[in-house]
Short mmCIF file of the C-alpha atoms (twelve columns), coordinates in Angstrom:
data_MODEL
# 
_entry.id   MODEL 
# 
loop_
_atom_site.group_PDB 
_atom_site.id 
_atom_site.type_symbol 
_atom_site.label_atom_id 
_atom_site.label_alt_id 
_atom_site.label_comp_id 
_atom_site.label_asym_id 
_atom_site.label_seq_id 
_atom_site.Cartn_x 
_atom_site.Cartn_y 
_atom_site.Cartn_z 
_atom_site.pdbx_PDB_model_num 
ATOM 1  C CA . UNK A 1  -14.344 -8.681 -4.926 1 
ATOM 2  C CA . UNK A 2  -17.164 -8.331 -2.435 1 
ATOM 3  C CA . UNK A 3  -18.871 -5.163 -0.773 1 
ATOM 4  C CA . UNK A 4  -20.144 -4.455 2.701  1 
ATOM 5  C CA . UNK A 5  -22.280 -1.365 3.207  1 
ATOM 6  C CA . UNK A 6  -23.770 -0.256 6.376  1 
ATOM 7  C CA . UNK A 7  -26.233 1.977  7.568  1 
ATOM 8  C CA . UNK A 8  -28.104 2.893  10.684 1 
ATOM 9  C CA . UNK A 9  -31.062 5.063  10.884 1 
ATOM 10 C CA . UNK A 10 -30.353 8.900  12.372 1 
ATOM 11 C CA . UNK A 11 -34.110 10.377 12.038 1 
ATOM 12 C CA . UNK A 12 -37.275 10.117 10.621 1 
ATOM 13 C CA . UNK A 13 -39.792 11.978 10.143 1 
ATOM 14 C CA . UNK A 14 -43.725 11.511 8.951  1 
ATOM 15 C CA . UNK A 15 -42.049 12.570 5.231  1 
ATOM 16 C CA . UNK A 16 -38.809 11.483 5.730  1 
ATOM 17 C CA . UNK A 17 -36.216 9.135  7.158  1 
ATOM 18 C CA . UNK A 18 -32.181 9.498  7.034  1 
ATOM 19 C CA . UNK A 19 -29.238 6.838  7.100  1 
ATOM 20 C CA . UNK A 20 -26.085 7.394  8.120  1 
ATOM 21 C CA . UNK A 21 -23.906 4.993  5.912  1 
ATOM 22 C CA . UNK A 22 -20.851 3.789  4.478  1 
ATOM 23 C CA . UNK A 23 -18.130 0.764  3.788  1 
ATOM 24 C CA . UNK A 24 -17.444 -1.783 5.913  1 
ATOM 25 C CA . UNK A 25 -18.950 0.277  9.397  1 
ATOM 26 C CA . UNK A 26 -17.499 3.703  8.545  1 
ATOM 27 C CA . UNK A 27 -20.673 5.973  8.637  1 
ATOM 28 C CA . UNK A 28 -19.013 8.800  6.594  1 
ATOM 29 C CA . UNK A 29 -22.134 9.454  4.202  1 
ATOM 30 C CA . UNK A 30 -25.985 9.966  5.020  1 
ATOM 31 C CA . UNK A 31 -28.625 9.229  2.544  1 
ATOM 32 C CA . UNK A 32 -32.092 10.491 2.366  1 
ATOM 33 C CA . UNK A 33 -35.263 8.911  1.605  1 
ATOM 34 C CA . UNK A 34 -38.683 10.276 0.844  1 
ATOM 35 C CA . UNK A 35 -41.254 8.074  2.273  1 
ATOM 36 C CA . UNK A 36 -44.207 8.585  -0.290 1 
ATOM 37 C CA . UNK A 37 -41.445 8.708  -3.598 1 
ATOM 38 C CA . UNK A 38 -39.267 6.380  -2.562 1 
ATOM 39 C CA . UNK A 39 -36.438 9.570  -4.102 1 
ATOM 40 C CA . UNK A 40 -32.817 8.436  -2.577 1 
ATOM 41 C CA . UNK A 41 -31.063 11.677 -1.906 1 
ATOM 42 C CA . UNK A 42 -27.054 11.344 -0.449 1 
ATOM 43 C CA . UNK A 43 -26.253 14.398 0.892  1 
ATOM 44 C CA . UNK A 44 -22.757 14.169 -1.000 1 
ATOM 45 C CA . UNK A 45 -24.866 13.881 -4.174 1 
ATOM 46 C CA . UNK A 46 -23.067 10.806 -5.321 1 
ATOM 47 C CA . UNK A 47 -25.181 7.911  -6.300 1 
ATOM 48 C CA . UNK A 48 -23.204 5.115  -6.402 1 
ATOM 49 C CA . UNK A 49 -23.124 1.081  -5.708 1 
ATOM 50 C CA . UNK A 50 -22.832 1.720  -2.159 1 
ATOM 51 C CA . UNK A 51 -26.298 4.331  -2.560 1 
ATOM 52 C CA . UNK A 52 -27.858 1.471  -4.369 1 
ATOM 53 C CA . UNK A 53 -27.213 -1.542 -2.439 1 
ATOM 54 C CA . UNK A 54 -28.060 0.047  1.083  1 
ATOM 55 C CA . UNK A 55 -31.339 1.595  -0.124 1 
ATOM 56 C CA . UNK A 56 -32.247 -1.322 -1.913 1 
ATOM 57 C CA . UNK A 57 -31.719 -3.251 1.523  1 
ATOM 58 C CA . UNK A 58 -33.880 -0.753 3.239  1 
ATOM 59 C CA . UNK A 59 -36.547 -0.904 0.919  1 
ATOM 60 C CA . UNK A 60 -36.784 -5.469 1.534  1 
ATOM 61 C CA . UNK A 61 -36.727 -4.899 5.256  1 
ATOM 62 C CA . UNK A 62 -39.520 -1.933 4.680  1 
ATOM 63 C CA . UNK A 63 -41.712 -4.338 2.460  1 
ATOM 64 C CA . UNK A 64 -41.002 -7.200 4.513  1 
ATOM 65 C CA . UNK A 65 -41.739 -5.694 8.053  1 
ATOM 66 C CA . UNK A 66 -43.943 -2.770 7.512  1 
ATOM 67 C CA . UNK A 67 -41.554 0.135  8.798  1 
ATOM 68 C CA . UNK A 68 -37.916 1.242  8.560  1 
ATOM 69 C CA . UNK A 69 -35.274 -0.703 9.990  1 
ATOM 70 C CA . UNK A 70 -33.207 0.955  12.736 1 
ATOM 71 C CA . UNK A 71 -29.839 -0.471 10.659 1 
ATOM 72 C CA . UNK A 72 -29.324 -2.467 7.414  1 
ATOM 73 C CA . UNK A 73 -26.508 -4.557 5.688  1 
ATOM 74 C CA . UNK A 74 -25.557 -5.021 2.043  1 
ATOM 75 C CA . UNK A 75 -22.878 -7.464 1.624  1 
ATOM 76 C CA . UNK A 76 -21.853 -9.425 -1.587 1 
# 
C-alpha cells in the first residue's frame, strides 16, 4: 500500500525552518528542522515514516536547489 505525505513551509528562520505536515493534505503535524544539524524535531515527538519520508524530501529539494522548498511531496 502506498503513502502520500505533505508538507508546506510555515516559518523559517536564519536557525530554523518549520513544516506543517501530514497524510494525504491534512496538515495536522509540524516538524522542525535545524538548519546547521540537519536535527528533525515533530512537535508531537513521534518520528515516524511519515517524519522520515517528508524530511527526506526536503532535504533533495534543499541539495538540489540551494534553499527550502515552500511545500514538498512524498508519495510511494
Amino acid at each position: 500500500m502506498g503513502m502520500m505525505v505533505t508538507g508546506r513551509k510555515v516559518a523559517e528562520t536564519p536557525s530554523t525552518v518549520r513544516y506543517e505536515f501530514g497524510f494525504d493534505e491534512e496538515f495536522d503535524r509540524v516538524l522542525t528542522i535545524d538548519k546547521e544539524t540537519w536535527d528533525i524535531s515533530p512537535d508531537d515527538g513521534r518520528v515516524d515514516a511519515a517524519v522520515a519520508a517528508i524530511a527526506t524530501k526536503i532535504k533533495g529539494v534543499w541539495r538540489e536547489q540551494g534553499e527550502f522548498p515552500a511545500g514538498a511531496v512524498f508519495s510511494s
